[in-house]
C-alpha positions in Angstrom: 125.4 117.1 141.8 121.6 117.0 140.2 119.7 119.8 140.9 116.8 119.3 143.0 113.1 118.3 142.6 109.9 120.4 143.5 109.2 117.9 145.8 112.9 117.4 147.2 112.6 121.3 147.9 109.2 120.9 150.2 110.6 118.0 151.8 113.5 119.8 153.0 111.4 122.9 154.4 109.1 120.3 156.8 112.2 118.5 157.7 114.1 121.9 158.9 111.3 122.9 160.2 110.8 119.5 162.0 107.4 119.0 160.6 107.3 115.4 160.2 103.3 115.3 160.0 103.3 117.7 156.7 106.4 115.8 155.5 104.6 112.3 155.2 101.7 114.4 154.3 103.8 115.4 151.4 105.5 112.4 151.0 101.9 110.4 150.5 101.0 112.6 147.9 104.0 112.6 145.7 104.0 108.9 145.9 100.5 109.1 144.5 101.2 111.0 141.6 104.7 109.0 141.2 101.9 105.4 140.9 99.9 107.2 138.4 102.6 108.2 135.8 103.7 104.6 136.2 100.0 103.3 135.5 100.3 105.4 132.4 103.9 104.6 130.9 104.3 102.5 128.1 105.5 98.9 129.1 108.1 99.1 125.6 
């Protein structure tokens, strides 16, 4: 099994915690930084 992300870890806490607000909160913002390694990685 692969060990867990940073952001896989704070997912878990809102969903346990059944804060589904702070998880798409936290959801938006990794998928923010996710598009702007990709804008920056080399097309080879």
């Amino acid at each position: 099994m692969s060990a867990s992300t940073p952001f896989q870890d704070e997912a878990l806490q809102h969903l346990s915690a059944e804060n589904v607000p702070a998880y798409m909160q936290a959801l938006g913002q990794a998928a923010r930084r996710a598009a702007s390694e990709l804008r920056r990685a080399d097309t080879g």
